[in-house]
N, C-alpha and C positions, 0 to 999 in steps of 0.2 A: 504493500500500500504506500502511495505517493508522499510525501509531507502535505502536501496539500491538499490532495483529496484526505486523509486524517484530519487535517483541519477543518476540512468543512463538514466532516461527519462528529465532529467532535462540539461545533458552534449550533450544526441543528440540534445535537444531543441536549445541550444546555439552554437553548432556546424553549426545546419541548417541554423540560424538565421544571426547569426556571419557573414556569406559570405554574408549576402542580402543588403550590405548597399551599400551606393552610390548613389547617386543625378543623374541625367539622363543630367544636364548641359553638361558634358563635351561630350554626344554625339551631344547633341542638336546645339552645338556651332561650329561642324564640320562641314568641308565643304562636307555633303555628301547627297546628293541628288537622287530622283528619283520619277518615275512615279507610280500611282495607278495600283500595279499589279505586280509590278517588283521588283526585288533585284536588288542592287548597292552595291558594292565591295567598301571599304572607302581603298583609298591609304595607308593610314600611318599604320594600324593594321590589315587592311581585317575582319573588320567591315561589314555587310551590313544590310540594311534597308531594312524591308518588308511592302509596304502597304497594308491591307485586302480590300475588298471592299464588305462590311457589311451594312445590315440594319439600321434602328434601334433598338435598344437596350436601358431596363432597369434597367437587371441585371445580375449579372458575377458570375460565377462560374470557377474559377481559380484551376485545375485539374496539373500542370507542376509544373515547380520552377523555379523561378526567382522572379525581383521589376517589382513591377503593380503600375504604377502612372496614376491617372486620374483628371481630370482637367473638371470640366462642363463647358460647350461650346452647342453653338446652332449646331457646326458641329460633326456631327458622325465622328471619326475616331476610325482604331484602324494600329498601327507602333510597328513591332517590330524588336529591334538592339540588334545587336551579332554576333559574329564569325559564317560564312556560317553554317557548319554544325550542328551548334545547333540550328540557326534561321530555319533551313531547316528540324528540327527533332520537330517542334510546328506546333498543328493541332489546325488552328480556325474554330470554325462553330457559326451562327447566325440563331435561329430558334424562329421564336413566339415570340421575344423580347427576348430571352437567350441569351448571347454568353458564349460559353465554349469555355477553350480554355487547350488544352492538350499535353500532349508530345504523341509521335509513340515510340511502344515501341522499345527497343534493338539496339537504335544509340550511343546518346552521353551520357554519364557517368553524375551521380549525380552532383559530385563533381564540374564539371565542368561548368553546366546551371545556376551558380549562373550568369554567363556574360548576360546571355539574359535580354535586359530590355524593358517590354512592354508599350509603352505609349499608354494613352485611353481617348478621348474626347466622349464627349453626353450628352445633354440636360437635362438628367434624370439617375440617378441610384440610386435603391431603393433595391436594395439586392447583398449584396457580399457575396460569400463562400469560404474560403481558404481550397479547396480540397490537396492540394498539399505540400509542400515546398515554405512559398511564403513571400515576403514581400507587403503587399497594402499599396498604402501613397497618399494621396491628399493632396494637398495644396493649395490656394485660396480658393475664396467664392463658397461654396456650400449650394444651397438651396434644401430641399424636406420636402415632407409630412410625408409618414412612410419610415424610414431607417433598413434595419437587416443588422449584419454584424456577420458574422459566421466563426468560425475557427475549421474546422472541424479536420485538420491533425496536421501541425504545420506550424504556421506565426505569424507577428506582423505588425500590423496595428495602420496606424499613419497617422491623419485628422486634421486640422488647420482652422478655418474657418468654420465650419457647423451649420447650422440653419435650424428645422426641427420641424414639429408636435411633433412626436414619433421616441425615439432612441432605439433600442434591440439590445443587445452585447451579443453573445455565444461563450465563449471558450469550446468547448468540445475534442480537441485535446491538442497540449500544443503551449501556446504564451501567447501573450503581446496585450496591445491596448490601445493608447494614444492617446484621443480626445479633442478635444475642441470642446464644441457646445451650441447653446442656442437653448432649445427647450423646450415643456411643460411637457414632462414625458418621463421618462430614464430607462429602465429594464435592469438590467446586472446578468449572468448567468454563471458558470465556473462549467463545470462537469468534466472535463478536468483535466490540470496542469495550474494555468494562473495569470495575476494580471492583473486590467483593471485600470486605470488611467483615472478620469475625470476631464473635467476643465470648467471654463463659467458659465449657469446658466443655474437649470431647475424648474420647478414648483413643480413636484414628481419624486422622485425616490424610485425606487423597487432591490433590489439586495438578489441573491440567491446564493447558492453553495450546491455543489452534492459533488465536488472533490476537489481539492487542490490550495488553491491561496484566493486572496480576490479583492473587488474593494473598491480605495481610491477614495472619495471626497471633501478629503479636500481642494483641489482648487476649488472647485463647489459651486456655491450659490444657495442655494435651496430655493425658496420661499414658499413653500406648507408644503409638507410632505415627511418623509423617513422612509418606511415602517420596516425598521432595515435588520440586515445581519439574513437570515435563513440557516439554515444549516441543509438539509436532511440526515438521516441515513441509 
């Protein structure tokens, strides 16, 4: 890869990204309400909330753009807040334990869907994909068995809290991923553009690269073994 084309895959990376931030408090803390099923128009910005009314589900496939916050909970939900017309331009579907969730093409503008913020509760999720333009962030206690989390397009993904068997990190688009987790074996993978950031403890860790970036562990206590950085040709 060029210095230059790296650079420019590196400026849309942080362009994309740049817009994703923002804590979902200040919607949560609004007085705006509504029923399973419905939008609700929030006074002060024209805001409104959409409740899906979904399955269960144990993994995600994030195909739009926008923040994907999920929070494990015994209750399935899935909410999402933003300005009517972009709320109204996101197609959910839940099939066999998937949810996807995707834009309709030819409504609202890129630039613009950074506003959509989807929040996601469920007892279980065990695979994420950032098809999209996306930021995922959990916070709280999360427990599972095997986790993948996958960044197919471009996103960054940031976990707090995770305790799990087996952790598998793919950057193969371009982003970021900052985890904290205790578990017993860690695989991290960048064929992409990326940097993965670990923290906590794990027993093994395996780390690869195809493409461009590296993963740090120096905040990770490794009690076993680390099979070293490989780097294919």
């Amino acid at each position: 890869m060029s210095v230059k084309l790296l650079a420019a895959v590196l400026v849309l990376a942080a362009a994309g990204t740049a817009s994703l931030s923002g804590a979902p408090d200040d919607v949560c803390a609004a007085t705006l309400t509504c029923d399973a099923g419905l939008s609700v128009r929030h006074d002060e910005d024209n805001r409104i909330m959409r409740v899906e009314r979904v399955g269960t589900y144990d993994s995600l496939t994030m195909m739009a753009v926008g923040n994907v916050y999920y929070t494990q909970s015994d209750n399935v939900t899935v909410r999402i807040i933003g300005p009517s017309s972009l709320v109204d331009d996101i197609d959910v579907d839940c099939s066999e334990g998937h949810l996807t969730i995707k834009r309709r093409l030819g409504k609202a503008g890129d630039s613009e869907v950074h506003d959509v913020k989807i929040l996601l509760t469920a007892p279980a999720l065990d695979y994420v994909n950032i098809g999209g333009i996306a930021r995922f962030k959990a916070d709280g206690t999360w427990n599972a068995d095997r986790l993948t989390l996958v960044v197919d397009k471009v996103g960054d993904i940031d976990i707090d809290g995770l305790t799990c068997r087996t952790l598998s990190v793919s950057i193969d688009g371009v982003g970021e991923a900052d985890i904290d987790v205790r578990c017993d074996s860690v695989a991290t993978s960048i064929g992409g553009v990326g940097k993965i950031k670990l923290h906590g403890s794990a027993h093994h860790v395996s780390t690869r690269y195809t493409g461009i970036g590296k993963t740090y562990t120096k905040g990770l206590k490794i009690t076993g073994g680390h099979d070293g950085h490989h780097r294919d040709e």
